[in-house]
N, C-alpha and C positions, 0 to 999 in steps of 0.2 A: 689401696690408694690413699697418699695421706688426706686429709683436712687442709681446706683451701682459704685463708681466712687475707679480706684486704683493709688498708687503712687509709683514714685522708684525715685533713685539719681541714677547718670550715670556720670564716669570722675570722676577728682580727688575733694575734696571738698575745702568746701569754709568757711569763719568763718560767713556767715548770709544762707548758703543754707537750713540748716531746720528752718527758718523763710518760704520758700515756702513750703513746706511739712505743716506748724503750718496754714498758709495762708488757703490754699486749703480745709483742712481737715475743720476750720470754716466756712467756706465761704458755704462749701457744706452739713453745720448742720443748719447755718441760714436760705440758700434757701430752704431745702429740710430734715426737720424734724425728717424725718424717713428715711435719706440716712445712708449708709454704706459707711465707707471711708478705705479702704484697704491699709496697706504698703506691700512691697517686701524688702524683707530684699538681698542685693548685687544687686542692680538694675532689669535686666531682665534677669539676673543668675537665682535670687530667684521666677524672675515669671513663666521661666519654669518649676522649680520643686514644684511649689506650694507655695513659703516659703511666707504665709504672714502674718503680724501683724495687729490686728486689732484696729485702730485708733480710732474709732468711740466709744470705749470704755474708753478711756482719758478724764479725766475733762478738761476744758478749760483750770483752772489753770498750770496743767501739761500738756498741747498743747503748751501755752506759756513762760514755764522753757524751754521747748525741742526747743521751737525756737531760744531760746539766749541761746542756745550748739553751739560750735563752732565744726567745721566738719560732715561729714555726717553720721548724725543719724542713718539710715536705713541700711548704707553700700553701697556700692557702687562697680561700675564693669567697664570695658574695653570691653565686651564683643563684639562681631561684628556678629551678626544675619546670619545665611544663611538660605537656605529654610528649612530645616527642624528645625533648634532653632525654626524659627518662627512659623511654624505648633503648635510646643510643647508652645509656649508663648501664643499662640491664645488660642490654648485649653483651657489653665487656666484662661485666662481673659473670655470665655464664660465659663466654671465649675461655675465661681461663678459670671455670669449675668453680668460683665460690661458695663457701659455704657458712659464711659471714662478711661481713660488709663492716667497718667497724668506725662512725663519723664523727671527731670529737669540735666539739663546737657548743654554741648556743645555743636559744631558742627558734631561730630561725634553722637553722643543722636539725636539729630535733624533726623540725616542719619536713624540710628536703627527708631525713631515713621515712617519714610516717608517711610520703606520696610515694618512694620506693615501696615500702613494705606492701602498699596497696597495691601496685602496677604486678608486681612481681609473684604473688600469689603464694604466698608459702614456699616459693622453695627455698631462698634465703634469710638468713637471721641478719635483723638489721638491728645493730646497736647503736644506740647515740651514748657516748661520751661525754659529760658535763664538763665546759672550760666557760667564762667571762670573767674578767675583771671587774664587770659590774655587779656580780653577785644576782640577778634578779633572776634565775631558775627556780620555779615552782618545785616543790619536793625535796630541795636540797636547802640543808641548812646553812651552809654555805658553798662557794665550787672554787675549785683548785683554777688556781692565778688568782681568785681573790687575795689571798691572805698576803701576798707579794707584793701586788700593787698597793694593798692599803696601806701596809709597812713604809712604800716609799713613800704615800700621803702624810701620814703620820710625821717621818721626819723630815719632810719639809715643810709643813706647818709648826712645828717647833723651833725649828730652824728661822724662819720666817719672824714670827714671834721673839725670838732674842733679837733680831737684825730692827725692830721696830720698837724693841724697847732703848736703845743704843743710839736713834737716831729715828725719832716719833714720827708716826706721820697714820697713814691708811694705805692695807693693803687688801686687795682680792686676790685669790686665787680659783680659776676656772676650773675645774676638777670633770674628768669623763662622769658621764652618770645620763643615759635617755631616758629613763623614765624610772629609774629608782636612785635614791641619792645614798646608798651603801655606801662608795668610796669618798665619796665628797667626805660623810659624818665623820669616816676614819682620820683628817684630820683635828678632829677633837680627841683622840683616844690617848694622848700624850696629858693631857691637861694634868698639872699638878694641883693645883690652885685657881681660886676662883676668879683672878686677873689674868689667868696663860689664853691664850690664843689657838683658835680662832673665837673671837668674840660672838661670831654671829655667822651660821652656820644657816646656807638655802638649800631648800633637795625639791625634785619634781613634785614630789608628795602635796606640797604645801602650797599655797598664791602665793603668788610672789607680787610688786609694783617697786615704781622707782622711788615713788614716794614715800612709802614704808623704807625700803632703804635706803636715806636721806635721814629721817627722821629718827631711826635706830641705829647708825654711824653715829651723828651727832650724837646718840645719849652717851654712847659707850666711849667717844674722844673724851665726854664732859667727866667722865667716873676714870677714866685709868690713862687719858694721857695720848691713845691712839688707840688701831681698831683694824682686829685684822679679821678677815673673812672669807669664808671657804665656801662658792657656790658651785652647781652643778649646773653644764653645762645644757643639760635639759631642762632646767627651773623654766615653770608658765608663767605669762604676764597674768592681766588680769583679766582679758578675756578666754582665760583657760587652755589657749594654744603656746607653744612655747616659746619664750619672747623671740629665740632668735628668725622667725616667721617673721616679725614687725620688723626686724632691723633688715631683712633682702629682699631686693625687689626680685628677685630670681632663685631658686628655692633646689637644690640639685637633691636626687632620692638616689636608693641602688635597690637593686633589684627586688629587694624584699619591701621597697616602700617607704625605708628608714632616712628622716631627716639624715643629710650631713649635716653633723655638728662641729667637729674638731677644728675648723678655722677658729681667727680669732677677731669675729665679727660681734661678739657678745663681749669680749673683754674688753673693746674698745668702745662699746656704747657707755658701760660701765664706769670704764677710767673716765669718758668724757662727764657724764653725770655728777662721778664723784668733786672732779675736779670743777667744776663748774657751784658747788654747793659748797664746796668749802675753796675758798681759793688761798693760795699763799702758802697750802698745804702740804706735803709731799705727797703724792697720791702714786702707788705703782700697780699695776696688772700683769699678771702673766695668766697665760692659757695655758696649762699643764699638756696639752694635747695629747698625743704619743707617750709621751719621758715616763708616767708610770706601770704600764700595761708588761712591759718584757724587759726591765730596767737589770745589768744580769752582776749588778751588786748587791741584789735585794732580793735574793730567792730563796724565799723561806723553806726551813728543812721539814717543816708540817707540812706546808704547803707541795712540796717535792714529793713527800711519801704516800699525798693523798693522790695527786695526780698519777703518779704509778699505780698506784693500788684500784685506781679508776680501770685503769689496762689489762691491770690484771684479772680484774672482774668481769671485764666485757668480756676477752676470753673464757674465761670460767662459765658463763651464765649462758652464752652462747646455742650449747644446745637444747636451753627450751626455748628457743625463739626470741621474735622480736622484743626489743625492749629500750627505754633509755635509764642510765645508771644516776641516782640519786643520792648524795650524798648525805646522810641522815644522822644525827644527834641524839644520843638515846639516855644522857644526863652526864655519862661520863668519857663516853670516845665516841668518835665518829666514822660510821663503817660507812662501805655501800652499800643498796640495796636497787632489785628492782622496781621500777615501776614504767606503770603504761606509757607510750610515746604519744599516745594525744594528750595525756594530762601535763606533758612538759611541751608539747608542740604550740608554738606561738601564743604562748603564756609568758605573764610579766610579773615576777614576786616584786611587790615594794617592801619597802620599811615595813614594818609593823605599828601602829599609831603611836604605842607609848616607847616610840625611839626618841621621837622629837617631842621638844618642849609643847604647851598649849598655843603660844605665842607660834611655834613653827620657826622661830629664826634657832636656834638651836639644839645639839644632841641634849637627851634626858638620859636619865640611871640606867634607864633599862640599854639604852643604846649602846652607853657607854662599857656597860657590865659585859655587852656580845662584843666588843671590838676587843675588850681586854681577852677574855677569853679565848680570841685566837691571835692576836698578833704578838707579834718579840714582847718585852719587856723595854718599860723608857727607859733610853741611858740615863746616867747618873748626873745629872746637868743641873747645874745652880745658878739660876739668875742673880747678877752681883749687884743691880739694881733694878 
């Protein structure tokens, strides 16, 4: 009887996450012939009701169109397991014999495979798959959908930065980021020069107030003209909760407890502050919200290879058990490996301290030195003043 192996997306998606879904499903045709490779369609929504698609019946050619689809293929969930979802999710992964369960997502996915692997008792191997655009997985040097989304940070802060050399003024830009500011910094990873833009760079990591940023806008319009800045949508006030708490009277969570963030109720306290401090100004905000997570002119071909090779591996590793796959750095390339699911289960990697400057309003060397190291190369672009 062959190997019964299923798959779901979990969390928001990515523009290479069904590159692990394409990964997995070959990987577990190559090793094992006569395997069945099962989707869930809304992560492990669709595993408790049954909903699943069957892979195994895809030509390769169309396993490898589905992989260079940007967002997730299968659909995807927020869902947050208790004892009885997971009673009802067990069910249907033994209805139809599994012999892996394969969940690519975050750290919350992580959380959901590590109360499966518990309920379920050994009989299934439960992998978790690394995906966020926030980069903030424990164990992993980086995780596939990072390196796509920061690329589209990247050059739209560049972008940004020409448009405000051209026509001065102050600019924010909101950037996803709950509680590590990885994608926000990656707007600085373009900087050629020590006028390029973003001037002033906020991340969870660091206090933040409106007063400092009032006072650090102004320095930077008085030195070069205008000021452009890249914050993160999770940055704390100054009583250490995260501002956008102070700005709703009404606070909406999903199931795992997680601020919504993605409105643009933060970009508009912001525009109104700036605008209010400097007046006569040009002041503009945008909330990046969505636009760089699964953007699908911006999929990087590292970032693509690692995502597969994530799928490949969960299959591969599979028969020793549980685990979730860790993307790791070893000076010169970066494999998988495994490691334990509580060490990545509802864990949050930040920045590293010396990413950001002392001051905290900006990327430092070292930060700068890890963003180059994975993303494109800056186009070749000359400011003509």
């Amino acid at each position: 009887m062959g190997k019964v192996f299923v798959i779901a997306q979990g969390g928001g998606p990515t523009a290479v996450i069904n590159q692990t879904v394409a990964g997995a499903a070959l990987e577990a045709r190559r090793r094992h012939p006569d395997s069945k490779v099962l989707g869930t369609r809304h992560g492990v929504r669709g595993l408790r009701k049954g909903d699943f698609i069957d892979l195994s019946a895809l030509s390769e050619a169309d396993l490898r169109r589905f992989a260079d689809t940007p967002n997730a293929g299968l659909g995807s969930t927020r869902d947050k397991p208790d004892d009885k979802y997971c009673e009802e999710a067990l069910a249907q992964l033994r209805k139809v014999g599994a012999n892996a369960f394969i969940y690519i997502g975050g750290n919350d996915t992580a959380g959901t495979q590590q109360i499966l692997d518990r309920s379920a008792g050994g009989n299934i191997a439960f992998i978790h798959a690394p995906k966020t655009v926030d980069n903030d997985l424990v164990e992993n040097d980086h995780t596939p959908g990072y390196i796509s989304a920061a690329w589209f940070v990247a050059g739209a802060f560049l972008s940004l930065d020409l448009d405000f050399r051209a026509m001065p003024g102050i600019y924010a830009g909101i950037v996803m980021g709950r509680h590590a500011g990885f994608l926000t910094a990656a707007g600085a990873a373009w900087r050629a020069r020590e006028e390029d833009g973003p001037h002033l760079v906020y991340v969870p990591e660091h206090g933040f107030s409106m007063k400092q940023l009032i006072y650090e806008v102004g320095a930077v319009r008085e030195k070069y003209g205008r000021c452009i800045i890249a914050m993160s949508e999770g940055v704390l006030g100054e009583d250490g909760r995260p501002l956008l708490e102070s700005l709703r009277e009404t606070i909406e969570r999903d199931a795992h407890g997680n601020i919504q963030l993605a409105g643009g109720d933060l970009g508009v306290a912001i525009a109104g502050a700036l605008s209010t401090a400097f007046p006569k100004v040009r002041v503009r905000v945008d909330t990046f919200g969505y636009l760089p997570r699964a953007y699908p002119g911006m999929a990087d071909a590292t970032d693509r290879q690692e995502a597969f090779d994530c799928g490949v591996f969960a299959v591969a590793t599979a028969e020793e058990g549980s685990c979730s796959v860790g993307l790791q750095f070893d000076g010169t390339r970066t494999l998988p490996r495994r490691v334990a699911l509580g060490a990545v289960a509802g864990k949050t990697r930040l920045m590293p301290p010396d990413f950001m400057n002392s001051d905290g309003n900006n990327v430092a060397a070292a930060g700068i030195a890890y963003l180059q190291r994975l993303l494109p190369p800056r186009p070749p672009i000359l400011p003509l003043i």
